[in-house]
C-alpha positions as CSV (number, residue, x, y, z in Angstrom):
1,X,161.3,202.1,202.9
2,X,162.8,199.1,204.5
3,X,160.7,197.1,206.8
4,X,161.4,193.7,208.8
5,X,162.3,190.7,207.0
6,X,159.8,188.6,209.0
7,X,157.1,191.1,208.3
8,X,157.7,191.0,204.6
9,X,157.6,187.5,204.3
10,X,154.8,187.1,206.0
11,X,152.9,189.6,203.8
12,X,154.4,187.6,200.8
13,X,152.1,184.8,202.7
14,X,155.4,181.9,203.1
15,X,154.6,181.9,206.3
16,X,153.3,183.9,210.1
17,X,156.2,186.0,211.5
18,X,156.8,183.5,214.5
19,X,157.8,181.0,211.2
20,X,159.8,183.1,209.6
21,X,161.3,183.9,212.7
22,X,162.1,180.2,213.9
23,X,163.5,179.7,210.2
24,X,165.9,182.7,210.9
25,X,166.7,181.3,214.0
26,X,167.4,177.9,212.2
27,X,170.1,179.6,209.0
28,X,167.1,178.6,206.5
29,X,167.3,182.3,205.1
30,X,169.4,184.4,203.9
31,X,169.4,187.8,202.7
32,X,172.0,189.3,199.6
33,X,173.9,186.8,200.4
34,X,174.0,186.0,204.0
35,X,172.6,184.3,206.8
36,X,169.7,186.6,208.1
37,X,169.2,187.5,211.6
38,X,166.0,188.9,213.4
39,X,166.8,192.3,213.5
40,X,167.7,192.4,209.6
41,X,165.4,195.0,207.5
42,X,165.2,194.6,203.8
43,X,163.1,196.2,200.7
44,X,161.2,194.7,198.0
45,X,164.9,194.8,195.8
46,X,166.6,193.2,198.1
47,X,167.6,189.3,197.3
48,X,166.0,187.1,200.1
49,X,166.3,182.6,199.7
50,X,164.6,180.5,201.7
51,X,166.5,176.7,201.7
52,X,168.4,178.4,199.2
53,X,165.7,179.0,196.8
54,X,165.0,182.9,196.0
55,X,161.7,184.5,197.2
56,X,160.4,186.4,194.9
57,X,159.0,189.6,196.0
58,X,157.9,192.4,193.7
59,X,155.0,194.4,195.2
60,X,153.5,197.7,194.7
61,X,153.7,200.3,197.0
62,X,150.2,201.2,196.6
63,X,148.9,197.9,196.9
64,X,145.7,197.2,198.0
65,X,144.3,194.1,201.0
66,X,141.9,192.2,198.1
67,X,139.9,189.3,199.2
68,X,138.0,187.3,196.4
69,X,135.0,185.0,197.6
70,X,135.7,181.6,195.5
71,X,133.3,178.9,194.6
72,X,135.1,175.4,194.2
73,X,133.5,173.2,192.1
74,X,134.1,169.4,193.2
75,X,137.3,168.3,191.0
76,X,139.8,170.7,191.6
77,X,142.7,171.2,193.6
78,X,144.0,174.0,196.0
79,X,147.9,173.4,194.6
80,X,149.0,175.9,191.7
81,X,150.5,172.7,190.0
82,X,149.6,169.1,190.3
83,X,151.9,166.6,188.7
84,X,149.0,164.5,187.5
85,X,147.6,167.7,185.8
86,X,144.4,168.3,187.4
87,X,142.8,171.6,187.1
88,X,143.6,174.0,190.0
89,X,141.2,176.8,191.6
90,X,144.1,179.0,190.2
91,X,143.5,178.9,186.6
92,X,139.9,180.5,187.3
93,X,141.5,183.3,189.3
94,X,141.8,186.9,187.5
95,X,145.2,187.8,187.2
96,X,146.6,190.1,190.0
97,X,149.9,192.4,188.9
98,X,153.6,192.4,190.9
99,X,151.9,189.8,193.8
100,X,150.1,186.8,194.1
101,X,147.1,185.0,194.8
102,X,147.1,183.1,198.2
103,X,144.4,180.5,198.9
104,X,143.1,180.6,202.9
105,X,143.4,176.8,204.0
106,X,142.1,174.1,201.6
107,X,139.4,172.2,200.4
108,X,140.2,168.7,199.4
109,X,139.7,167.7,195.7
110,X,136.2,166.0,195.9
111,X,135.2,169.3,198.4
112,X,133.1,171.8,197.1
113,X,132.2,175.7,198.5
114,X,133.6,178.7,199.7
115,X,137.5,179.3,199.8
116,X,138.7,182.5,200.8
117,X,141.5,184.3,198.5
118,X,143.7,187.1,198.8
119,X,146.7,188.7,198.2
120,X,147.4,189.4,201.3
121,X,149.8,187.3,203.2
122,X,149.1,188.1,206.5
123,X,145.9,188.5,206.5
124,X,145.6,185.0,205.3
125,X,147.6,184.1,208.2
126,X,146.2,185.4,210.7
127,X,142.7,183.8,209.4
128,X,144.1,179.8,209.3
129,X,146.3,180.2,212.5
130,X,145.1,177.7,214.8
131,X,144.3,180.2,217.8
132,X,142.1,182.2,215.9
133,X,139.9,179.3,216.1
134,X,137.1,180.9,213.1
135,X,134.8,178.6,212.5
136,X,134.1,177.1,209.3
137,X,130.4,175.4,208.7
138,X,130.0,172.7,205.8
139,X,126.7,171.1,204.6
140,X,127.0,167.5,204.8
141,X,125.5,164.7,202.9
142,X,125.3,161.0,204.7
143,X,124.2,158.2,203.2
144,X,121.6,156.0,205.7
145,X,120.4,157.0,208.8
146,X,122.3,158.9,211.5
147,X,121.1,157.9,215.3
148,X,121.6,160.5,217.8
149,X,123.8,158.5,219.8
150,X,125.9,159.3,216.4
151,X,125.2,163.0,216.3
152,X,126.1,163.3,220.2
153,X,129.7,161.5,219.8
154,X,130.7,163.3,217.1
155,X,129.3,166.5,219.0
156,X,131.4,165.4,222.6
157,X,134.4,164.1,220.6
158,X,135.8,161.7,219.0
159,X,139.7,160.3,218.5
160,X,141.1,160.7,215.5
161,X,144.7,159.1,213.9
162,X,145.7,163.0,214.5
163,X,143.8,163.6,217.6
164,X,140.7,164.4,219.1
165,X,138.4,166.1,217.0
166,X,134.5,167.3,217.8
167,X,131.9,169.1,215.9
168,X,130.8,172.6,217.7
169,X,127.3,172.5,216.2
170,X,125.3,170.0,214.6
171,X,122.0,170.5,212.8
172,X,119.7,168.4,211.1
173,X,119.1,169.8,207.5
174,X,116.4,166.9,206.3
175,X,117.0,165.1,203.3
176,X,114.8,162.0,201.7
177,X,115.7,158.5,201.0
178,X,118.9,157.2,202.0
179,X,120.2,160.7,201.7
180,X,120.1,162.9,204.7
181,X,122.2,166.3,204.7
182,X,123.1,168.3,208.0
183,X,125.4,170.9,208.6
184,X,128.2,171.1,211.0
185,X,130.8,173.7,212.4
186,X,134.5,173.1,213.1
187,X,137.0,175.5,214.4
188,X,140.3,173.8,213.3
189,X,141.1,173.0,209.5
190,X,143.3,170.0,209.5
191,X,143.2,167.8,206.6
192,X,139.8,165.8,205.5
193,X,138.8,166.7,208.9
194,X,134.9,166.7,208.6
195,X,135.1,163.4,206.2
196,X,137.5,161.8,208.9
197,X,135.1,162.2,211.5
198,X,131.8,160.8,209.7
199,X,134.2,157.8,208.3
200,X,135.3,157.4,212.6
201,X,131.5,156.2,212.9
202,X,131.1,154.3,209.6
203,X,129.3,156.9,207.8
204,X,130.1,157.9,203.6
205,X,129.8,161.3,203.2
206,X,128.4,161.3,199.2
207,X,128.9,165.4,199.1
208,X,130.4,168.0,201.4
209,X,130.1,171.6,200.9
210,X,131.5,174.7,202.9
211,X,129.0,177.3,203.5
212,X,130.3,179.7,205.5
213,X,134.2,180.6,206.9
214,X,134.3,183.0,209.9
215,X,131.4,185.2,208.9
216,X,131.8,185.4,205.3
217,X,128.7,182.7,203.5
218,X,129.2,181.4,200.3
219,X,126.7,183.4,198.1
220,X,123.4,182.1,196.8
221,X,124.0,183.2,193.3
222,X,127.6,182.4,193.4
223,X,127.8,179.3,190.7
224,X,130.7,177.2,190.7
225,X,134.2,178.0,189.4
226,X,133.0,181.8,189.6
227,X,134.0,184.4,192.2
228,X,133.5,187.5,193.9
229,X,135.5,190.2,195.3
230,X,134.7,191.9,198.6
231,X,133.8,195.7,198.7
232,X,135.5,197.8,201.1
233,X,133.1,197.7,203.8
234,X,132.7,193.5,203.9
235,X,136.9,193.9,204.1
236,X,136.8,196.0,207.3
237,X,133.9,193.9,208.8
238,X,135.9,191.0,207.9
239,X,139.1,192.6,209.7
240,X,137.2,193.6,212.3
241,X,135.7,190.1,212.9
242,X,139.7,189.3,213.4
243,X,139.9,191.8,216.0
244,X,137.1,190.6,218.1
């Protein structure tokens, strides 16, 4: 059964369908040959390039929305190849037959916790657009005190070399020494945000963790570089925390 060409390519997780639409638009695709338009269909055996490079698509009929709970160890990188050959969180992944795995946003290489992966493209899409605005709550670990003059400027805003950026919530997690963690919530995921923030005020972040994305929490047993998959009903409680 043929379907749209935006809609596959978005479930093959290149991009959302307003993308793939703009790079019709644009005469970045083409499809057996020649330049897609909008109202093109296609099928998994169809030929379909983006920029000229082929897209490759093989899928089962029958296949099923997985989501895998992943615990990144500090380390590794969210790339499937790194030209300095670092390990990558998909060498840990099981292997997943006629798709592929897609990684929900990013965690930076010296960022540890919970990443989200599925094989579901637009699923994952619709969980890192920027309207969706899920937030995403990291345990942070500052070096020296914090004064609450700090906490409250990083909780109004702050500008960034991007932009403005804030913290939703801030809470005080304790700590002894010259280490003091807290944890804070975001609802954007642009790059190094949380770091880029503390480092705004001066601060070194020695560890950052993510504990929580939308409302999935990294598990307590969960060790690092291990996973876990969702059951059915933490899938449709995760969908319908989408809807809502």
């Amino acid at each position: 059964m043929s379907e749209k060409i935006q809609k596959v390519l978005a479930n093959a997780g290149l991009a959302s369908r307003r993308q793939v639409e703009t790079w019709i638009v644009d005469g970045r695709i083409t499809l057996n040959g020649r330049l897609a338009t909008i109202g093109d269909r296609m099928t998994y055996h169809d030929v379909v390039c983006v920029d000229g490079r082929e897209v490759k698509l093989a899928r089962s009929k029958n296949q099923k929305t997985r989501v895998l709970i992943y615990h990144k160890p500090e380390g590794e990188i969210c790339s499937r190849n790194d030209p300095e050959g670092r390990p990558t969180i998909f060498e840990r992944l099981p292997l997943i037959r006629n798709s592929r795995w897609i990684c929900v946003g990013r965690l930076d290489f010296n960022t540890s916790g919970l990443l989200l992966i599925t094989n579901d493209g637009e699923l994952a899409n619709q969980l890192m657009h920027p309207r969706s605005q899920i937030e995403r709550e990291y345990a942070v670990r500052i070096r020296g005190e914090v004064p609450e003059e700090a906490l409250l400027k990083l909780h109004k805003g702050i500008e960034l070399d991007d932009g403005a950026g804030r913290f939703t919530e801030i809470t005080d997690a304790g700590g002894q020494g010259s280490n003091h963690w807290y944890h804070v919530t975001v609802t954007e995921g642009r790059n190094r945000f949380v770091r880029r923030m503390w480092e705004a005020l001066d601060f070194t972040v020695s560890r950052l963790i993510r504990v929580r994305f939308g409302n999935i929490y990294l598990p307590n047993n969960l060790r690092r570089g291990h996973f876990v998959e969702l059951h059915e009903d933490e899938l449709e409680s995760l969908n319908q925390f989408i809807r809502d």
